[in-house]
Structure formats: structure tokens, C-alpha cells
MIKOLPA-525170 format. One record per residue (C-alpha): residue in three letters; x, z, y. Coordinates in steps of 0.05 Angstrom, whole numbers, plus 5000, padded with zeros to 4 digits. Example, Ala and Ser with C-alpha at 12.3 -4.5 7.8 and 13.67 -1.06 7.14 Angstrom:
2
{r ALA, {5246, 5156, 4910}}
{r SER, {5273, 5143, 4979}}
//
This chain:
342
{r UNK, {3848, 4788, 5039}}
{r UNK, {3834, 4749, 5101}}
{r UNK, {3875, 4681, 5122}}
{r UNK, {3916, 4725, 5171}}
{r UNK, {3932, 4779, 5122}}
{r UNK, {3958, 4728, 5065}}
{r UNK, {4001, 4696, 5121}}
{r UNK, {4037, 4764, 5141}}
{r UNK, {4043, 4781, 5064}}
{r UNK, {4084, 4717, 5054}}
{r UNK, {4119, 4723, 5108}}
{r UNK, {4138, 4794, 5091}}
{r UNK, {4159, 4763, 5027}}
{r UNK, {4196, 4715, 5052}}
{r UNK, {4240, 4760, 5097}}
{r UNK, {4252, 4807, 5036}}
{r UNK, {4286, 4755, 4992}}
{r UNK, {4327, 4729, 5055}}
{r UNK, {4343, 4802, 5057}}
{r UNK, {4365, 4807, 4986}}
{r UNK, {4401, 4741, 4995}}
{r UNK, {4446, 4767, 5052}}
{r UNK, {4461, 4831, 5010}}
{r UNK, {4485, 4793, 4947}}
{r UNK, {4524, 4744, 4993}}
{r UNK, {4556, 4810, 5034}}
{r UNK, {4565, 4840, 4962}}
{r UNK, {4609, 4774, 4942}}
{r UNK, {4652, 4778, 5007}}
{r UNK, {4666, 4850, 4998}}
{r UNK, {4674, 4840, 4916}}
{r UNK, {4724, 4779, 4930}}
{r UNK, {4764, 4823, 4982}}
{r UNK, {4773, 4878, 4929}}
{r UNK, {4801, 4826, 4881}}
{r UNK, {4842, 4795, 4933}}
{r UNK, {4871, 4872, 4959}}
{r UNK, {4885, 4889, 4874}}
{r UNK, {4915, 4824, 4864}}
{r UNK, {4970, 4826, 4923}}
{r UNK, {4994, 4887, 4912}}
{r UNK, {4988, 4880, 4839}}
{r UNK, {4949, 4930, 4819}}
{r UNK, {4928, 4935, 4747}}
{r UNK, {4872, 4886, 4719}}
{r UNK, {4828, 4944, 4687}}
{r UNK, {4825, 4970, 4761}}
{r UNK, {4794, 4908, 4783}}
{r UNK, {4719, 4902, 4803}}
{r UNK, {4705, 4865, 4738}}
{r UNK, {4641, 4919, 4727}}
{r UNK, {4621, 4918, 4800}}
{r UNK, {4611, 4836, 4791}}
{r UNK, {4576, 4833, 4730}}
{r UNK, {4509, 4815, 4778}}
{r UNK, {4565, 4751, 4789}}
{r UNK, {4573, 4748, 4707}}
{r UNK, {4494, 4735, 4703}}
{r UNK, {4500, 4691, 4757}}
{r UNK, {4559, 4641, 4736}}
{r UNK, {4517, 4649, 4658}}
{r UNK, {4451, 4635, 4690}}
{r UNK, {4476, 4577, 4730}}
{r UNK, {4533, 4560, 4694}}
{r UNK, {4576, 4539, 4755}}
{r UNK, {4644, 4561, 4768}}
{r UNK, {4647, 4568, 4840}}
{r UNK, {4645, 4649, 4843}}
{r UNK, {4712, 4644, 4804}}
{r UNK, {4737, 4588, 4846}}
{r UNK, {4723, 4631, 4898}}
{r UNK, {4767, 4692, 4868}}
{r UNK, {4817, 4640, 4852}}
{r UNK, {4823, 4618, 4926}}
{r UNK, {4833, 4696, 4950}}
{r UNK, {4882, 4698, 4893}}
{r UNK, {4936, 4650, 4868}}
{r UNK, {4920, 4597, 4908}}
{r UNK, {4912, 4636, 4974}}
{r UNK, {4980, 4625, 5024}}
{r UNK, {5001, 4694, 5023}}
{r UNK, {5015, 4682, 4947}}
{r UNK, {5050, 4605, 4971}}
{r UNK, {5085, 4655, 5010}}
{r UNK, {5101, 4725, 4972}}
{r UNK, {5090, 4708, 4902}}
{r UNK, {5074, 4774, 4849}}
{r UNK, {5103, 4765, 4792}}
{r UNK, {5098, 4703, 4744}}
{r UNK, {5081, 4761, 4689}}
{r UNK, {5022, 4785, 4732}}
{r UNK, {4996, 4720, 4757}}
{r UNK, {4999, 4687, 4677}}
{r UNK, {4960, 4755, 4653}}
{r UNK, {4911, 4750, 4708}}
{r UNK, {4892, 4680, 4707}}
{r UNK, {4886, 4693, 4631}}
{r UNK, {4836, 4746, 4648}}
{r UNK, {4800, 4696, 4689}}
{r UNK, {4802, 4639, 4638}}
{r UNK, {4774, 4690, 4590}}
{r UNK, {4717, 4723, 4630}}
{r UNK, {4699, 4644, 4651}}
{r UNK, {4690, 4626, 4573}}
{r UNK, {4657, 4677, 4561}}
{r UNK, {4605, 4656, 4617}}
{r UNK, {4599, 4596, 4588}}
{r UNK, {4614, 4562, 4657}}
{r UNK, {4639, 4493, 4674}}
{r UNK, {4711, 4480, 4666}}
{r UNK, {4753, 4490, 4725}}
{r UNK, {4814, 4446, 4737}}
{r UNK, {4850, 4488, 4789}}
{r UNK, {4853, 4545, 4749}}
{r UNK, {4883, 4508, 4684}}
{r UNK, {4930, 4486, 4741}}
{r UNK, {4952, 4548, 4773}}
{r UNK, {4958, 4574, 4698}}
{r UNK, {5006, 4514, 4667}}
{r UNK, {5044, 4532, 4733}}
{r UNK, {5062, 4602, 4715}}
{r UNK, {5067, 4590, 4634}}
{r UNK, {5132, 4560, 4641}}
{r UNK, {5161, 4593, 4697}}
{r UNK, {5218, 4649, 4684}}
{r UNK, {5196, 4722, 4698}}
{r UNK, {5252, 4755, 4745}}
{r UNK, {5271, 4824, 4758}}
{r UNK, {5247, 4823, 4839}}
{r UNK, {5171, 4810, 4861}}
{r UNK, {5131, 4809, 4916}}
{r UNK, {5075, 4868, 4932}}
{r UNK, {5027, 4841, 5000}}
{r UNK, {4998, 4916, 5020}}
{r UNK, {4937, 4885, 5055}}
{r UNK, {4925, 4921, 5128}}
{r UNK, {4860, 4939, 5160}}
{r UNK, {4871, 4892, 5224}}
{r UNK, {4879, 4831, 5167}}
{r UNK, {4959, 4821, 5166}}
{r UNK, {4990, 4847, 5103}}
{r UNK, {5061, 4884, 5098}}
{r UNK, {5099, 4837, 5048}}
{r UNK, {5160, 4878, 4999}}
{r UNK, {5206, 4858, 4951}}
{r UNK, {5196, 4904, 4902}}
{r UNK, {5227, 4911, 4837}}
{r UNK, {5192, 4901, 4770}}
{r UNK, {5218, 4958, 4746}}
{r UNK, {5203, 5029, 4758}}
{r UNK, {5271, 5049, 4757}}
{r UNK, {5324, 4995, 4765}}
{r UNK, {5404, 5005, 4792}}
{r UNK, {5394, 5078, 4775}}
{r UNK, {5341, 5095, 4826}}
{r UNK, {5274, 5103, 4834}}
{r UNK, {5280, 5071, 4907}}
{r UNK, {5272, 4997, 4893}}
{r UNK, {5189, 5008, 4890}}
{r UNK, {5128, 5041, 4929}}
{r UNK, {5101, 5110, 4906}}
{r UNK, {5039, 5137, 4918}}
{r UNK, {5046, 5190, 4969}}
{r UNK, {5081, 5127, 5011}}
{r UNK, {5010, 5095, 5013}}
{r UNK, {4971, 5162, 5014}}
{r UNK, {5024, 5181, 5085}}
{r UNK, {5015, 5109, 5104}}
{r UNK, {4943, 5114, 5101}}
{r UNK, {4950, 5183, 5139}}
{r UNK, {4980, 5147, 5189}}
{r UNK, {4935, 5093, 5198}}
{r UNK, {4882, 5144, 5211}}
{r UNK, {4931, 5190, 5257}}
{r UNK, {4955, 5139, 5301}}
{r UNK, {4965, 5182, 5358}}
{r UNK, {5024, 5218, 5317}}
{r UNK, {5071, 5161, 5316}}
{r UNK, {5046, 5123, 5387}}
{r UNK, {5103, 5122, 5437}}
{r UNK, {5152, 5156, 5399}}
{r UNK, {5214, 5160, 5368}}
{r UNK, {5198, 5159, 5294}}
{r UNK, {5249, 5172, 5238}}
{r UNK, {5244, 5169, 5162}}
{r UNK, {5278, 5201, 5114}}
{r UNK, {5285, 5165, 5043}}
{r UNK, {5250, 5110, 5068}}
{r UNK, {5256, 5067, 4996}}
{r UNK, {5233, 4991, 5010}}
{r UNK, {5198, 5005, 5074}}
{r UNK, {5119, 5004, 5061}}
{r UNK, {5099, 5065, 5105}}
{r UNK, {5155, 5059, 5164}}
{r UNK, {5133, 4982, 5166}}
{r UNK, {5062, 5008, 5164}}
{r UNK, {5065, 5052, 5225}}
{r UNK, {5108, 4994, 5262}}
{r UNK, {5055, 4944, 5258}}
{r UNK, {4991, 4986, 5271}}
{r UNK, {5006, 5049, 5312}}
{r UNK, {5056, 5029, 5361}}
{r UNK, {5118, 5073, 5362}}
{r UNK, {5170, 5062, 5413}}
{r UNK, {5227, 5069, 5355}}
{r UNK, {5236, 5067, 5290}}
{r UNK, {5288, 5094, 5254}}
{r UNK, {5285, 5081, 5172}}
{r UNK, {5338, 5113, 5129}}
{r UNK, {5360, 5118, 5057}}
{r UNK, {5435, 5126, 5021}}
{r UNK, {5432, 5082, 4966}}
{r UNK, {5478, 5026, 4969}}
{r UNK, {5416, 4979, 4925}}
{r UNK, {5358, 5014, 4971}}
{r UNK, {5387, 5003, 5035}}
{r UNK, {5400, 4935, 5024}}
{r UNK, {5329, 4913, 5001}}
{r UNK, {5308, 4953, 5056}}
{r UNK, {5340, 4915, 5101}}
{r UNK, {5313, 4853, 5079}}
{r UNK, {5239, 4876, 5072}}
{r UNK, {5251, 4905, 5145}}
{r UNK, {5261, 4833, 5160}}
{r UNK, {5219, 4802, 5121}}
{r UNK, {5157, 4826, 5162}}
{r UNK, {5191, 4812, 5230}}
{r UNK, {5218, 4877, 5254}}
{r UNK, {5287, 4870, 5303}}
{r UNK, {5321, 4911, 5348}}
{r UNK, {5304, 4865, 5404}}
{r UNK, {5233, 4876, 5403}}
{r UNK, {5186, 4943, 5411}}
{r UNK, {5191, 4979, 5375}}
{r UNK, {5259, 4977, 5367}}
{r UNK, {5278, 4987, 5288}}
{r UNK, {5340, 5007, 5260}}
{r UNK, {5358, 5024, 5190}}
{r UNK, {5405, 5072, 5183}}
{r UNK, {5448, 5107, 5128}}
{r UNK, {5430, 5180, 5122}}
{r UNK, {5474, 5218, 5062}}
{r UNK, {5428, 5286, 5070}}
{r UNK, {5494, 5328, 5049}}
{r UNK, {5529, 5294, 5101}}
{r UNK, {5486, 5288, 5153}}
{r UNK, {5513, 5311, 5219}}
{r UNK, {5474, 5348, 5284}}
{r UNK, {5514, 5300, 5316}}
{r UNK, {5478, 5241, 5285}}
{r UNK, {5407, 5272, 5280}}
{r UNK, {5417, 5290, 5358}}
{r UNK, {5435, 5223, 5360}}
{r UNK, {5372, 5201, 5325}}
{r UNK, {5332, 5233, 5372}}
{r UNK, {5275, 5244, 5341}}
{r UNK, {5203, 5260, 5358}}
{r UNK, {5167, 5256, 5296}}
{r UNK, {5196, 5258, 5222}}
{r UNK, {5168, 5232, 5167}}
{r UNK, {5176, 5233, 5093}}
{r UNK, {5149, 5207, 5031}}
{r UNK, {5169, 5230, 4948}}
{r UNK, {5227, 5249, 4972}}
{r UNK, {5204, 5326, 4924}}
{r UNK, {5216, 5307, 4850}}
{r UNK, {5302, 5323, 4836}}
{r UNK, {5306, 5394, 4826}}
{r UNK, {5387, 5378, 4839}}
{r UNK, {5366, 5349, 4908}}
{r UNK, {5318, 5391, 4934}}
{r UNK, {5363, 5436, 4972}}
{r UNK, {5409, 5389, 5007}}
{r UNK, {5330, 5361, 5029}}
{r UNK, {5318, 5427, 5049}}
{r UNK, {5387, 5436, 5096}}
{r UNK, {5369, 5370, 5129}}
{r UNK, {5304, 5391, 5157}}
{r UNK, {5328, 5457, 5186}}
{r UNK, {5375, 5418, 5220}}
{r UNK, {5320, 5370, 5243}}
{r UNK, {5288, 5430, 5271}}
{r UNK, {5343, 5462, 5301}}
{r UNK, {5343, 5399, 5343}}
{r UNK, {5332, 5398, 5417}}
{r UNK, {5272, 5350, 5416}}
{r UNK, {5231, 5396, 5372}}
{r UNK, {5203, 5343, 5318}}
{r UNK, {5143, 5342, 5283}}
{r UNK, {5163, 5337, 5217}}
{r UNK, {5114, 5321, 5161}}
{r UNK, {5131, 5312, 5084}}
{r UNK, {5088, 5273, 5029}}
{r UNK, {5093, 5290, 4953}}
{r UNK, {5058, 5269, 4891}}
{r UNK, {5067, 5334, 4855}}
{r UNK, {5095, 5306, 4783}}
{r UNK, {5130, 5376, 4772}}
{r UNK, {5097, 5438, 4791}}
{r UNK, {5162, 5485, 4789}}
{r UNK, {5200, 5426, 4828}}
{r UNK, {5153, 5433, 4878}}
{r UNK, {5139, 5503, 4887}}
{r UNK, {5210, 5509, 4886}}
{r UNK, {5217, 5477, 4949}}
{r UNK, {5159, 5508, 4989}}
{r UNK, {5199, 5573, 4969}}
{r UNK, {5280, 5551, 4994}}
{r UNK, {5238, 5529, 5054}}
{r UNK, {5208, 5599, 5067}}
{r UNK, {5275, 5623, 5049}}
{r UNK, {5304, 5579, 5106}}
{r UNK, {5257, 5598, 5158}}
{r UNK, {5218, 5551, 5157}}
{r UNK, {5147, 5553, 5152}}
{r UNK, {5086, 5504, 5130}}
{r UNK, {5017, 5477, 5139}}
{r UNK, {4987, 5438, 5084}}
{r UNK, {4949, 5379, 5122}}
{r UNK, {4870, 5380, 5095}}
{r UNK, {4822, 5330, 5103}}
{r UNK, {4811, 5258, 5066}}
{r UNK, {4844, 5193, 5086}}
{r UNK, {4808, 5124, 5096}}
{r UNK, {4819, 5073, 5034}}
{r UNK, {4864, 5031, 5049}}
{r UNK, {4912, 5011, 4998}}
{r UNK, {4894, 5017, 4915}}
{r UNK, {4927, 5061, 4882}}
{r UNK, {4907, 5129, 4831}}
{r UNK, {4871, 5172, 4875}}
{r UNK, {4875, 5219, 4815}}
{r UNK, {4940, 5238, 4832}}
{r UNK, {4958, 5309, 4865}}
{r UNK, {4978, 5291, 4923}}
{r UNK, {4997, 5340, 4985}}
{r UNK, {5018, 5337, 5053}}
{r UNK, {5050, 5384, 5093}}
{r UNK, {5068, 5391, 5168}}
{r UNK, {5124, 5438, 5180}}
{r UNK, {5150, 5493, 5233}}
{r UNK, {5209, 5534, 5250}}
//
């Protein structure tokens, strides 16, 4: 191998480890981003990319430095967002305790900052409210007070379901649905997916709605909370909406161009006043597209309500097709969407 030849085969070298440089250092960003998307909206640990960063294990044991995990605690606990919208003191002590662990076990350097953020949390009381940060794809994050319990004031309304992410994710990927229009939500809970569709696909109204007294009221706040007025476009209201109540009147009212709705299909007892409500949506003059989001928990709920539909006149589409990852959540779920028609 001539001079030449020995030159071009180091150089060729030389550009291949840059290259393999650049893809563990893109592999970190993306890697810290995942923690940083679980961690906000609390997601839980074992679904964190602890297995995709075990190249970052060998790393922090082969170097035994802590900065990779200084790093995860900067997107993490000690990022603003958390200053800001705290989760839970239960969550933060058992993630930082996963951290601690998985550092010790790397034999790394002790870190001060994250025996800090830990003594922080050990002595703080756990409360019944947290904050979830859903992170969006433009960078901002939708901030809710949640409530740590699954069901809490004898509803199911006070936290964010799965087919609200899955229709919020819809959204985000059918923008055009929701642009310059009057939007209205039924069962809107604390606000994730109407909040969602405010911030990235531009409607010129929003109208959220719910009808209990616990929902509508943290609704309200977390309506607030992310900077959503009447004064401003789009113009937001939250509204009570008591589906056995509801008048044409008020739906007229209302206005509506496109209807949304998210598990609002798991009471058997409910499930017909649901299904008065929408003929009357679809009676109105403005002809709504109406679409309806369920995680399908009970089978004979369900099918129950695809069959008082057809018994109303009222036909359906189920909407195929993937949406873009967005938010975490079990994609295992059955989850179905379905556009309906008069």
C-alpha cells in the first residue's frame, strides 16, 4: 500500500469514528428526550429507556463519570418545567431512587445534585393533586392538574385516559379537522386533548364541556393554567353540558362545526343519554362532524352502543390508519375511533 493509499485509509477511518461519534451523541439527545417526555407526564419507570441506554451503562462503568445521569437529571427534576409543574413527590422520590440505584450500580462518581433533589422530596408530604406536562411536538408542553388517583370525588374525570392522547394525537396529525372552526367537546375531563388542538391546530372556538361539579372546576383551572381566555383566538369557553338535559336550544347555540369526544363509552347506565345527545348534534343546522374515541374496556358496553346508534339512525365509520407518537402511553390498548353520520 502506497503513501497515498495509507493516507485515504486513515482518513476513511477517521471519518467513520466521527461518524459513530455523532450517532452515539444523537442517540443520547434522543435517549434523554424519552426520559424527559416519561418523566413529565409520569409515566411508569419500567417504561423508561433504561434498556435502550445500557450502551450509556457501559459508558458511565467504563469511565466512571456521572455526567450522562447529570444530564437525565437536568431534563428531569431539576429542569423548570418541574420548578414549575411539579409530578408528584411520590414519583419524583421513586425515580431519583431509581437513579441513585442504577448510578451505584455503575460504580460512578457521587453526584451531589442528585442527593440534593432527593433529600428535597424525602421529607416533603405526598398530596392528593399533581402535575402531568404532556410534552408537544413544537416543544411547549400542555401542563394539568391531575389527580393521583384514578378515581377520586366519585368520578373517573379528575385524570387523562388513553383514547384522550390517542384523539389528541389524531388531531395533531389531522389538523385541518379542527383549523378555523368551531370545535366542541363533550366530557372533556381535565382538558388534555381540547387544550391540545387549541395550541397546535388553530380553531377559531373552543367549546369544552363536562357536568361534574369536581371536573368542571379543575377544568377550569387547567384551561387557565396553559393560557387559554375568551379574549384571545381562539376563543375558549367551558361550558356545563348535563347530556339528559341538554337543549337544541343550547347545542344551536353552541354552534358547532366539529365534535369531539374522548372515553366518554364505558357506563352501560350512560350510554343512551350519550347516544340522544349526538342525534341532536346531528339534527343540527351546521351539520357537525362528529368523531368519538374509546378504549374498549367492555366489549358488550361498546357494542352496545354502536347498536342504539344504528337504532337511532345514525350511522358510522371506524377511522383506520396509525397516529404519530406523541405522548407515552399503552399502545396495547384497543383503542377505536369512529367518525359518525346521519
Amino acid at each position: 500500500m502506497g503513501k497515498q493509499e495509507v493516507n485515504k485509509h486513515m482518513l476513511k477511518m477517521g471519518s467513520s469514528e466521527q461518524e459513530t461519534s455523532e450517532e452515539i451523541r444523537v442517540k443520547k439527545m434522543d435517549i434523554l428526550k424519552d426520559f424527559q417526555v416519561s418523566f413529565f407526564s409520569m409515566s411508569r419507570l419500567p417504561s423508561f429507556p433504561w434498556t435502550v441506554s445500557m450502551f450509556v451503562e457501559k459508558d458511565l462503568q467504563n469511565n466512571r463519570s456521572s455526567e450522562f445521569i447529570s444530564d437525565i437529571l437536568k431534563q428531569t427534576c431539576l429542569h423548570p418545567l418541574c420548578r414549575k409543574f411539579p409530578p408528584s413527590v411520590r414519583y419524583r422520590r421513586l425515580f431519583l431512587t431509581e437513579l441513585i440505584r442504577r448510578q451505584e450500580a455503575a460504580g460512578c462518581d457521587p453526584l451531589d445534585e442528585l442527593y440534593d433533589a432527593l433529600a428535597e422530596v424525602v421529607g416533603a408530604e405526598d398530596t392528593t393533586e399533581c402535575y402531568k406536562s404532556y410534552l408537544l411536538p413544537a416543544g411547549d408542553a400542555v401542563s394539568l392538574l391531575e389527580s393521583v388517583a384514578l378515581i377520586s370525588e366519585g368520578t373517573t374525570g379528575l385524570v387523562t385516559w388513553e383514547a384522550a392522547l390517542y384523539l389528541a394525537e389524531w388531531a395533531l396529525d389531522h389538523q385541518q379537522a379542527f383549523t378555523g372552526r368551531t370545535v366542541l367537546e363533550l366530557g372533556s375531563g381535565v382538558g388534555l386533548t381540547g387544550i391540545t388542538i387549541c395550541r397546535s391546530c388553530s380553531p377559531n372556538r373552543f367549546v369544552f364541556s363536562d357536568c361534574h361539579p369536581s371536573v368542571l372546576q379543575k377544568l377550569r383551572a387547567n384551561v387557565q393554567l396553559n393560557g387559554l381566555t375568551e379574549q384571545q383566538t381562539p376563543t375558549v369557553s367551558v361550558e356545563e353540558l348535563d347530556w339528559t338535559a341538554a337543549t337544541e336550544e343550547q347545542l344551536r347555540r353552541i354552534g358547532a362545526d366539529t365534535v369531539i369526544a374522548a372515553d366518554v363509552v364505558y357506563d352501560p347506565d350512560v350510554v343512551g343519554h350519550l347516544v340522544k345527545l349526538l342525534s341532536q348534534i346531528l339534527k343540527c343546522s351546521s351539520s357537525p362532524e362528529v368523531f368519538i374515541c374509546s378504549t374498549i374496556r367492555n366489549p358488550e358496553t361498546y357494542s352496545s352502543f354502536k347498536q342504539q346508534l344504528e337504532n337511532a339512525g345514525l350511522s358510522h365509520q371506524v377511522i383506520t390508519g396509525g397516529v404519530s407518537h406523541v405522548f407515552p402511553y399503552n399502545r396495547l390498548s384497543s383503542i377505536e375511533m369512529i367518525k359518525l353520520h346521519r
